[in-house]
C-alpha positions, -999 to 999 in steps of 0.1 A, spaced: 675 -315 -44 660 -306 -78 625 -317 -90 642 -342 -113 666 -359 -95 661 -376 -59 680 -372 -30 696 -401 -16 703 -412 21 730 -437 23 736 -452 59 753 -487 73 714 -501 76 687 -499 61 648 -511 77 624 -508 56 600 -529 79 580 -539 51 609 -560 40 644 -577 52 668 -551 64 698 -541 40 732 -534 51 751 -509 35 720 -494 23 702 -464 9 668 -446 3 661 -422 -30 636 -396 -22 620 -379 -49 601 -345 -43 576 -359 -8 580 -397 -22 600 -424 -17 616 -433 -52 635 -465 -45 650 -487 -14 676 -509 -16 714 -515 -19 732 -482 -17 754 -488 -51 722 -504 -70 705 -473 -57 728 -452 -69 734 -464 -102 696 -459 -107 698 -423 -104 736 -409 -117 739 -379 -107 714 -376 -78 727 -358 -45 739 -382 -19 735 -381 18 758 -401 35 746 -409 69 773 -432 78 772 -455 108 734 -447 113 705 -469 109 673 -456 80 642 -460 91 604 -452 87 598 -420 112 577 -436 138 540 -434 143 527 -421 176 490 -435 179 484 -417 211 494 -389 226 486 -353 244 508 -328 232 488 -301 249 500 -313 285 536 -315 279 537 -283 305 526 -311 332 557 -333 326 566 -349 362 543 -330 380 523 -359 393 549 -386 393 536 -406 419 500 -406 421 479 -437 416 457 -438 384 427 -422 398 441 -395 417 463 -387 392 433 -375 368 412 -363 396 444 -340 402 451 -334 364 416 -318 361 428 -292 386 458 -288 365 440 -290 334 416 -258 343 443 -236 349 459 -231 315 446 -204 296 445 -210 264 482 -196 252 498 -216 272 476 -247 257 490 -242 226 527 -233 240 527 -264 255 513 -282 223 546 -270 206 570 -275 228 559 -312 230 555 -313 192 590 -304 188 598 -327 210 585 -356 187 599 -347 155 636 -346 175 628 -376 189 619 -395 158 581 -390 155 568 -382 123 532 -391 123 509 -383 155 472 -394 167 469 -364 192 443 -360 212 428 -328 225 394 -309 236 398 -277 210 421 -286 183 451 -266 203 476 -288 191 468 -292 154 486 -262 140 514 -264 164 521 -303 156 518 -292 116 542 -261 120 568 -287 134 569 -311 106 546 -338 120 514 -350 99 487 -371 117 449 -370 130 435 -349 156 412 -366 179 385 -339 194 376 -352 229 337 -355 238 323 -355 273 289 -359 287 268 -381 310 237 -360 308 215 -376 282 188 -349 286 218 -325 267 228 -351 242 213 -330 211 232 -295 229 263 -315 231 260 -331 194 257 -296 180 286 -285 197 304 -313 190 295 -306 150 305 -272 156 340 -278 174 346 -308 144 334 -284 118 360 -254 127 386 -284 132 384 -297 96 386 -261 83 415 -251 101 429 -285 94 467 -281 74 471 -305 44 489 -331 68 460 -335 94 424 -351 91 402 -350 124 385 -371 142 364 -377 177 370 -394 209 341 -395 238 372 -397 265 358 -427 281 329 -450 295 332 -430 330 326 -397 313 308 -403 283 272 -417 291 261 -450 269 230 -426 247 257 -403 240 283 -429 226 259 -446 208 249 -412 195 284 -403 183 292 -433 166 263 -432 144 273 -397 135 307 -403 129 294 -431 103 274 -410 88 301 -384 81 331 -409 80 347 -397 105 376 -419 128 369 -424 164 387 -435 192 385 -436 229 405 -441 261 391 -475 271 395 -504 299 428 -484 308 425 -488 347 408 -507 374 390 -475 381 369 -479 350 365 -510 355 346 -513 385 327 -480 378 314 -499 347 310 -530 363 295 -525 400 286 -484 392 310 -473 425 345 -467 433 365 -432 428 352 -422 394 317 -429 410 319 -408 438 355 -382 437 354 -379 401 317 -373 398 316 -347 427 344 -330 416 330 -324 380 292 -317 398 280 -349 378 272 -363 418 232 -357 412 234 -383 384 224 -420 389 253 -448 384 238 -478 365 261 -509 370 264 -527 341 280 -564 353 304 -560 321 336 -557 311 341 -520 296 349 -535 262 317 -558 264 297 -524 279 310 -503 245 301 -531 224 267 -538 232 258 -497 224 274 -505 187 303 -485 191 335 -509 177 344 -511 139 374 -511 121 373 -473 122 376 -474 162 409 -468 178 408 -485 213 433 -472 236 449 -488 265 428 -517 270 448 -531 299 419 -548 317 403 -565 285 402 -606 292 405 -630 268 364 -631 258 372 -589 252 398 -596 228 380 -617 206 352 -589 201 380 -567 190 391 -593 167 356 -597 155 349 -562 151 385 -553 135 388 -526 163 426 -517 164 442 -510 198 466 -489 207 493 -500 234 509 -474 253 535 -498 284 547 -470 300 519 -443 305 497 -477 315 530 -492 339 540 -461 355 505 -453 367 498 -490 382 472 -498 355 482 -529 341 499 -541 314 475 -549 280 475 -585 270 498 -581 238 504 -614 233 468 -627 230 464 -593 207 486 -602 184 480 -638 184 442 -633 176 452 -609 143 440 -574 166 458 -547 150 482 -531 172 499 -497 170 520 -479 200 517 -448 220 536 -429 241 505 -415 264 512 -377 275 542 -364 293 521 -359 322 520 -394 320 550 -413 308 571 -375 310 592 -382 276 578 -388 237 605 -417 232 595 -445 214 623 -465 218 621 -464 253 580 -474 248 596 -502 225 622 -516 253 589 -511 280 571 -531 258 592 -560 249 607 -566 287 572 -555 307 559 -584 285 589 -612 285 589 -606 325 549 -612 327 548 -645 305 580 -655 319 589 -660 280 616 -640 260 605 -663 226 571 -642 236 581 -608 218 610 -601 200 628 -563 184 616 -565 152 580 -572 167 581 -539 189 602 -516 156 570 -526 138 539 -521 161 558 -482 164 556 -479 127 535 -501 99 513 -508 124 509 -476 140 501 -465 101 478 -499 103 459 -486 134 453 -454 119 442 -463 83 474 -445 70 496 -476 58 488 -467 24 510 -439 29 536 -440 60 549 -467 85 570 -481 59 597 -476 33 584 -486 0 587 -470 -31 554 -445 -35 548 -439 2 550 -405 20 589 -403 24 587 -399 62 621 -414 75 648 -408 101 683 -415 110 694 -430 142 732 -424 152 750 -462 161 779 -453 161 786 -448 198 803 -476 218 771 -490 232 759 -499 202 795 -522 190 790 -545 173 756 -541 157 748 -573 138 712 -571 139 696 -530 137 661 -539 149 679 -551 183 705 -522 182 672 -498 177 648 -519 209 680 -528 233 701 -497 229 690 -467 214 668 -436 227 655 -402 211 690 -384 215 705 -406 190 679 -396 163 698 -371 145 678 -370 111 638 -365 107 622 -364 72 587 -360 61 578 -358 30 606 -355 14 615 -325 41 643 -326 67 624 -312 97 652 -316 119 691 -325 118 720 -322 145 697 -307 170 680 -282 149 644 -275 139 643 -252 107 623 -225 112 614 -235 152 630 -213 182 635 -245 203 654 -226 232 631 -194 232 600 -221 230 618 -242 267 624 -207 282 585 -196 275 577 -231 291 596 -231 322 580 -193 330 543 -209 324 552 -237 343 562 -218 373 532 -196 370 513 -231 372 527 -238 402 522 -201 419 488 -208 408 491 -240 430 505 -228 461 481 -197 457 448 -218 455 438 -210 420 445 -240 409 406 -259 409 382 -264 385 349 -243 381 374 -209 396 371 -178 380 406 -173 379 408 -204 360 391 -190 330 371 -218 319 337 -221 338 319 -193 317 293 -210 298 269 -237 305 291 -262 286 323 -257 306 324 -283 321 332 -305 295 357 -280 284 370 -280 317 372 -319 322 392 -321 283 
């Protein structure tokens, strides 16, 4: 491709989600834009001479739009497949301590890579140190990084700010060209109320995005409500935050967050799958986008959000995978077909959610959620050209006579055989340009087994010296991140 003439990809279908499907269609790309969508001959005839890709039996498509995710733990994938909710994360904080700091960022890229094969071009990752930014940028992927933010001790509330200014500070400067930064106080169990209402007035004042994990499990729930259950007595004692005083609140954690100030248009709420009716509306009222991730919050047991209600009330939805520690793979089709049947089985509807619903809470509204549909989640001519190809033309996928069903009922990340982002394949036929894929799963697997020698030797528990991370007075946050 020149700097003068586009490049066009030509394939059976054509979604630009922002518009009606086209078959026989094609995409012109000029430099990182798009430069037109539309029939592939009209297309065509628009730019003679232009290089054509022809994708063939494949379906075009805007790369999706992760809004959550934890690239950093892809080295925990499966290893806590059955635990309940609040063991699970009492036992990830074990797991969590153990890494040192190169294998952080190994695992970041491994799961990073892992996106852009699978479809993935734009990310909301999530992450204590900013670990995964550089790895997620050096795969192709563009997207925020969310710095998380714990603390229940409101006598260190101005220590913790400054750190928190600090660690957002280095972020922002480290930050590639694809990546802005913003905060998340993990959640209402380990972020205390002084310090949320704290950091939303700072993030205000700098404009900075926020998001947190919130209503995601029973757990929270009654810890916020009644001030007791496991994250009031296991979780507390295993962090050393036992000597601190549980104030029941009698709310809902939605209702809790809202009363300190903390929802606007520029909150991402995650999970959510224990918000009621009287939650959503504060949402709606607040603009506060949500982010729905149906198979981190199913496999779990925490629930299932109330989707239907969300997007009948106008609440902005986007989609998330979760980590791979909880919801093992970074396949958004697979959170797409999670979604639609998780929610047809509950309301004992299928006119309740249909395919072109779920293709477009993984994309525009993904973009939506994130304040980015200016620029991605769509094909449109002007946008970011961030696209990719999914293969239909194996047998499971004959006849195809409507692509946003092929996409929801039949496909998965191995049939994603083309990733673009701006303008830039970033992977095609199995291969990453410039990324060592196989070196990068054998580096993995070795970590992984030292995480487990660690196990079965008894290093694996937060506040160890062997851990690495209880040096300073503020490790403990680090640790718990």
């Amino acid at each position: 491709m020149t700097d003068n003439q586009p490049t066009i990809y030509r394939a059976d279908w054509v979604l630009p989600v922002a518009g009606p499907f086209v078959a026989g269609g094609a995409v012109a790309v000029a430099g990182e834009r798009i430069a037109a969508v539309g029939d592939a001959a009209e297309v065509a005839a628009a730019y003679p001479g232009a290089q054509v890709v022809d994708l063939g039996r494949a379906i075009v498509m805007p790369g999706f739009v992760n809004c959550h995710s934890h690239l950093e733990y892809t080295l925990f994938r499966g290893i806590l497949d059955d635990a309940q909710f609040g063991d699970w994360i009492l036992q990830l904080v074990d797991f969590k301590a153990s890494l040192t700091p190169e294998e952080y960022a190994l695992s970041a890229r491994l799961g990073a890579a892992e996106s852009v094969a699978s479809g993935i071009t734009t990310v909301a990752d999530t992450c204590y140190g900013g670990t995964s930014m550089a790895p997620a940028a050096e795969a192709g992927l563009r997207g925020r990084l969310y710095l998380e933010v714990f603390g229940i001790d409101d006598t260190r509330i101005d220590e913790t700010l400054a750190a928190t200014e600090r660690r957002l500070d280095e972020a922002r400067a480290a930050a590639p060209p694809t990546f802005d930064v913003g905060l998340m106080p993990h959640a209402p169990y380990t972020v205390s109320s002084r310090l949320f209402q704290t950091l939303a007035a700072f993030s205000r004042e700098r404009g900075i995005s926020m998001a947190s994990h919130v209503a995601e499990s029973k757990d929270e729930l009654t810890y916020v409500r009644s001030g007791s259950g496991k994250f009031a007595h296991d979780f507390r004692e295993k962090l050393g935050w036992e000597r601190m005083l549980v104030q029941p609140y009698g709310v809902s954690p939605i209702k809790y967050l809202q009363q300190w100030g903390v929802f606007d248009a520029d909150f991402l709420a995650v999970h959510c799958t224990q918000a009621t009716l009287d939650d959503v509306h504060i949402l709606r009222a607040k603009g506060t986008p949500i982010v729905h991730c149906p198979k981190s919050n199913a496999k779990l047991g925490c629930g299932i959000a109330p989707l239907p209600d969300l997007l009948r009330l106008g609440v902005t939805v986007g989609l998330g995978t979760d980590s791979p520690a909880a919801s093992n793979i970074m396949d958004m089709f697979d959170e797409m077909r999670t979604m639609l049947l998780l929610h047809r089985a509950t309301e004992r509807d299928a006119s309740v959610l249909d395919a072109e619903t779920c293709v477009r809470l993984a994309t525009l509204g993904g973009a939506e959620a994130l304040g980015m549909a200016a620029e991605v989640g769509s094909l449109e001519p002007g946008k970011l050209a961030d696209l990719i190809a999914v293969d239909i033309s194996s047998s499971h996928f004959a006849p195809v006579e409507n692509p946003y069903s092929a996409l929801v009922f039949g496909a998965n990340q191995d049939d994603v055989f083309l990733t673009v982002v701006g303008g830039r394949p970033v992977y095609r036929d199995g291969e990453h340009p410039g990324l060592d894929v196989e070196l990068l799963r054998a580096e993995a697997l070795v970590a992984r087994l030292r995480l487990q020698e660690r196990s079965r030797q008894g290093l694996v528990r937060v506040g160890s010296v062997e851990s690495g991370w209880w040096q300073t007075g503020g490790a403990l946050e680090e640790a718990t991140a």
